[in-house]
N, C-alpha and C positions, 0 to 999 in steps of 0.2 A: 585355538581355532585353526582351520585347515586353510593354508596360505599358498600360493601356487608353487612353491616347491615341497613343501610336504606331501605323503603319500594318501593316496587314496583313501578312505575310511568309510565301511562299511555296516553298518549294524545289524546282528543276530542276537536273535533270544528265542531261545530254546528250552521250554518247562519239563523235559523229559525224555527218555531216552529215544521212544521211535521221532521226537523232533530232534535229538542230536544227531540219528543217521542221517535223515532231511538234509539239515544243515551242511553236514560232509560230503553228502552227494553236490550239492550248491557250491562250495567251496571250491571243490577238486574240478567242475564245470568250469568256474569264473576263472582260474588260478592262471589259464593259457590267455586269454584275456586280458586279466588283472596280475601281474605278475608280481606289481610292488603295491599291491593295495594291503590295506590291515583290516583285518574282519574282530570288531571288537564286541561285547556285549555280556551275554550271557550263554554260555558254552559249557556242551557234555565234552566227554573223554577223547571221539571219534571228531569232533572239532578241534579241540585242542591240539591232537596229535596234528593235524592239518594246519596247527598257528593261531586258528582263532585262540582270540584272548579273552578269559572269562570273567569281568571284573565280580560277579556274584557266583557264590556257587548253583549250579542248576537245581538242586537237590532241595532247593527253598520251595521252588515251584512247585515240588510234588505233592498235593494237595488233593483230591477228589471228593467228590461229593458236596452239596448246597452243605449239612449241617458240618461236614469236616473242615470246608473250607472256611466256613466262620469265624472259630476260633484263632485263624491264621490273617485275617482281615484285616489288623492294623497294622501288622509286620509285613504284610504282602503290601498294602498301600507306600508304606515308609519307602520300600525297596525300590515301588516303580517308582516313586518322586526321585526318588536317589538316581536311578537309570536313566530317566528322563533328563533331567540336568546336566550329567556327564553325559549323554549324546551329542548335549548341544554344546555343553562349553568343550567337548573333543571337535568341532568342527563336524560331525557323521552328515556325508551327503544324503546317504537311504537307510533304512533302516527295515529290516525283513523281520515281522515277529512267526515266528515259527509255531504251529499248534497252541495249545496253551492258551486258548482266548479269552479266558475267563480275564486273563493277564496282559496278553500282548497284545488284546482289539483296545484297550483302554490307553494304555501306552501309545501303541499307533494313533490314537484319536488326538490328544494330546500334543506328539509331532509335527502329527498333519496341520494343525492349526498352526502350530509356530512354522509354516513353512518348507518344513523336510519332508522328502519323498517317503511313503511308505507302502509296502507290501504287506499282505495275508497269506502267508505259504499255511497251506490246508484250510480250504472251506470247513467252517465250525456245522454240527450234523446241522442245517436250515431241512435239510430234506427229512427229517424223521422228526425233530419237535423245534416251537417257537421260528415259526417263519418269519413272526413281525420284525425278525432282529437282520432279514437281510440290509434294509434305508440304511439302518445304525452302521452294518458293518463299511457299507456303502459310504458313510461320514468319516469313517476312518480310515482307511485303506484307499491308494491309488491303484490298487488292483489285487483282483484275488486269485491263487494258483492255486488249481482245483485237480485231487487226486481222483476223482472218480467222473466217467463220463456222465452219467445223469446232472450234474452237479452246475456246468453252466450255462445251460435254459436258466436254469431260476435266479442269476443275478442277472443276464441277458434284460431279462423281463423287466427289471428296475435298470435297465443302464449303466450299469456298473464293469467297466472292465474287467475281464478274468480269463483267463488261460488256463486249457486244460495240459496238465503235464506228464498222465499218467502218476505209478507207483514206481517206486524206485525198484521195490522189492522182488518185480514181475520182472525183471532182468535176471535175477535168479532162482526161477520157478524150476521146480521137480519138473524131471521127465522121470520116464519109465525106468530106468535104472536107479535111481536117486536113492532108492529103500535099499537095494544091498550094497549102496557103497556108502550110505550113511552108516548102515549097521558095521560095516566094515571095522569104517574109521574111527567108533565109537568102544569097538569088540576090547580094546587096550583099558578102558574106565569103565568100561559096564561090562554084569554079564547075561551077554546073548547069545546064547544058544542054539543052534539051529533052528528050526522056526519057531522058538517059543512068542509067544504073546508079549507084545510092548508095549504098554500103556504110556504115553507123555502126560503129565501134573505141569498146568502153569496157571499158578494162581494169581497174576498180574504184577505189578512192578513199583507202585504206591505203596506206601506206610499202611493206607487204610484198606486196600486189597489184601496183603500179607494178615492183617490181622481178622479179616472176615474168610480169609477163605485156606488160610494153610490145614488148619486141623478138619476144614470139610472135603480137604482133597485126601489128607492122610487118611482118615478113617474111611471115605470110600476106594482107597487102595485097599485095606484092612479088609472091605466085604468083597472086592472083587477079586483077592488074594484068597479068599477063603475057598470061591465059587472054581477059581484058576490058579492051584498051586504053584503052577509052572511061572505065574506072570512074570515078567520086568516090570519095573517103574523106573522113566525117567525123570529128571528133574532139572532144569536149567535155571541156575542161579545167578539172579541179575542183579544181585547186589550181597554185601556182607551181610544188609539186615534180614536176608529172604534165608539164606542159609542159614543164622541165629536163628530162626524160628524151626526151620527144621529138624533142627539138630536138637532144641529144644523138647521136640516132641518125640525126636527117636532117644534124648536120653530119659524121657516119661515114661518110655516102655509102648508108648501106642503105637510104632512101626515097626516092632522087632522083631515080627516074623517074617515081616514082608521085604522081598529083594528091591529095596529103593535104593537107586542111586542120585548122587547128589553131583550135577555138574557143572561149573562157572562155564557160562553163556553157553553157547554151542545151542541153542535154542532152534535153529535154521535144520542141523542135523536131527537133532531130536526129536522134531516133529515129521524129518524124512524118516527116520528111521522107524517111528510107531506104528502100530495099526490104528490106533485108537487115540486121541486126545481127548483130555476132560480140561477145557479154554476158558480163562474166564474173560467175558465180555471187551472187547479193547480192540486194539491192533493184533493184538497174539491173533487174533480168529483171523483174519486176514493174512500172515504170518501162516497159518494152519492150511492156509485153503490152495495157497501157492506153494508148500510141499506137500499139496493131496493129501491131505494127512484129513482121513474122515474125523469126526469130533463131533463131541456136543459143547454146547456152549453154558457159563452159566454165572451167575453173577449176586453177590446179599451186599447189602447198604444198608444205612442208617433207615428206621421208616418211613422216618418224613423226607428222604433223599426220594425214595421210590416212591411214594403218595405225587411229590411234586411234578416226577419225573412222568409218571402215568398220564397226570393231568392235561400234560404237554406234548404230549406222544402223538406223531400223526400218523404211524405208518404202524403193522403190526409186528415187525421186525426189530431186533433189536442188534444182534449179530452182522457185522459188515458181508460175510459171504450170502447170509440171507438175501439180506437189503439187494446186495450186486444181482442176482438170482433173480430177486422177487418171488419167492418162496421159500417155504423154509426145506431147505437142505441139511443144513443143521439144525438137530432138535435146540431147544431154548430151554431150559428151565433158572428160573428169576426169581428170585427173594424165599416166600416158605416156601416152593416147590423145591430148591435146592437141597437138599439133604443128600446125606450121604449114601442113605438107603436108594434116593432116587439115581444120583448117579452114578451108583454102582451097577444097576439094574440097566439103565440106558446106555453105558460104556457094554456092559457085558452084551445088550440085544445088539447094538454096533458089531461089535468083533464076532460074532455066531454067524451073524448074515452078511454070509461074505460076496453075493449080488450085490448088495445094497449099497456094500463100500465099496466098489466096482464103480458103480454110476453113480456114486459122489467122487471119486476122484476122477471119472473122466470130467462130468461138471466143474470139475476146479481148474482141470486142464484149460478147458475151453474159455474160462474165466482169465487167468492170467494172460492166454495170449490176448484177451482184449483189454488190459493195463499193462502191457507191455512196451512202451516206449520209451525213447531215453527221457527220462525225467530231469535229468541231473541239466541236461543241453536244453531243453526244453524253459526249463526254469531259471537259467544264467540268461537266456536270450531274451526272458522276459525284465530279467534286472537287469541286463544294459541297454533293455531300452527304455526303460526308467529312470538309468543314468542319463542318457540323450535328452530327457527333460529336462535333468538338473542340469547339465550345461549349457543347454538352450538359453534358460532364464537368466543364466551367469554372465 
């Protein structure tokens, strides 16, 4: 337990990689602050490098979907018993569950009751499906930090503290040059060619993503490689197992004509550098929209993942740059509409109509300068003054 000379003790948990940037931004915010504090929990790579200490691997977390998540159900339970307890018997004054709410609102619920301060770093989508879950998240959480302005009217309205903090990621939004000094810096591991065509491939960052959508992004390289000799394909690999699958399929023979290249992270450049992105459903779109990078979106899951998900849907949007928008700026296409056929056809009318990718990347422009704030400062000023409770009460 935390006794008054021991240091500070903070809690993160983090189910995945865009909540371990979160978390680093949070860190590197609090660290002028908190200088001797310990940020323990559950920690990606970009935390870690910062100190956080990860008692679980993050990589347990990555789970998506109602029927994928299932089978992970009793192990995912074990884990959060496991976290919860070592919270408490570490002394942890707060504890910030980071994205991941399937996870971290149950956890935070839990805390809350035994008396620890807890945070919601990212509102869970309440604006696009199941609203009834704002009360619940409101029983967990002493406050929610909300990356999108629409986002807190609707705890507002129940009473719920929450602070908008902006995206982290609007700090590093394309300008106008961003395309030829990404292609630049890329010109060493890819080959791009004077203005040949650049399609970016990111088929998300989960197990069950990798395995729904790598051979539908390969083989719609395969037809728009047919239609566009010239193309490039990038590919930012965000993990050992996303490369295994690719590589999988380039030694099956089904990308052997086609000039793909395969590149650990640089995902921020790759999407500067494309004309065209083929996104699947996530943060990556968001990630797309803040390097103007025109795209379509597109997403397959289990059926009863999307049957459930439909049934719960309130908005017609599924894509964050839409949603931000309120229209669809990017095309969508979701479950059977995805095919290869199709977005091949939708990447290739993208890159022909070069108006069209004009006034989607000024729209994205215009977008991030309105998530553009420090987030990182934003979000420490709301955990120390969360901390200001917890010593109040002490």
């Amino acid at each position: 337990m935390n006794n008054a000379s021991s240091p500070l003790k903070i809690g993160l948990v983090a189910g995945e990689a865009s909540g371990d940037k979160l978390g680093a931004a949070l860190i590197e915010a609090l660290r002028p602050h908190l200088p001797e504090a310990r940020f323990v929990g559950i920690a990606g790579p970009r935390m870690q490098a910062l100190g956080a200490e990860s008692w679980f691997p993050m990589e347990r977390l990555s789970v998506h979907g109602f029927v994928d998540v299932i089978g992970h159900l009793p192990g995912l339970w074990r884990l959060r018993k496991a976290l919860i307890q070592r919270m408490q018997d570490e002394g942890v004054a707060l504890c910030v569950g980071i994205d991941a709410p399937d996870f971290t609102l149950g956890m935070e619920r839990a805390l809350k009751q035994a008396g620890m301060r807890t945070i919601h770093f990212v509102s869970p989508s309440v604006w696009a499906w199941r609203r009834g879950r704002i009360p619940k998240i409101g029983a967990s959480t002493h406050r929610v930090l909300a990356l999108f302005p629409f986002e807190p009217p609707l705890y507002e309205a129940h009473g719920i503290p929450v602070t908008y903090v902006g995206h982290p990621a609007a700090q590093r939004a394309a300008d106008e040059g961003s395309r030829a000094r990404a292609r630049a810096a890329l010109q060493v591991v890819a080959d791009l060619q004077g203005d040949a065509p650049v399609f970016a491939l990111l088929p998300g960052s989960r197990m069950s993503e990798l395995k729904h959508h790598t051979v539908l992004l390969v083989e719609a390289a395969q037809r728009i490689w047919q239609a566009l000799p010239e193309a490039r394909f990038l590919a930012p690999m965000v993990s050992p197992a996303a490369r295994a699958y690719f590589e999988a399929l380039r030694a099956a023979g089904t990308s052997a004509d086609v000039s793909l290249t395969l590149i650990d992270g640089r995902a921020e450049e790759i999407l500067q550098a494309a004309d065209v992105g083929l996104v699947a459903s996530g943060t990556a779109t968001l990630e797309a929209a803040l390097a103007r990078c025109p795209h379509l979106i597109f997403y397959r899951s289990s059926a009863l993942t999307v049957w459930i998900v439909k049934k719960m849907l309130e908005v017609p949007w599924v894509g964050l740059p839409n949603v931000l928008a309120q229209r669809f700026i990017a095309p969508e296409l979701m479950q059977e509409a995805a095919t290869p056929e199709a977005l091949a056809d939708e990447a290739l009318a993208l890159y022909r109509d070069a108006p069209r990718r004009r006034e989607i990347e000024a729209a994205f422009a215009d977008m991030a300068q309105t998530l553009k704030i420090n987030t990182g400062a934003r979000a420490a000023a709301a955990v120390l003054e969360e901390l200001a409770n917890v010593q109040t009460k002490q």
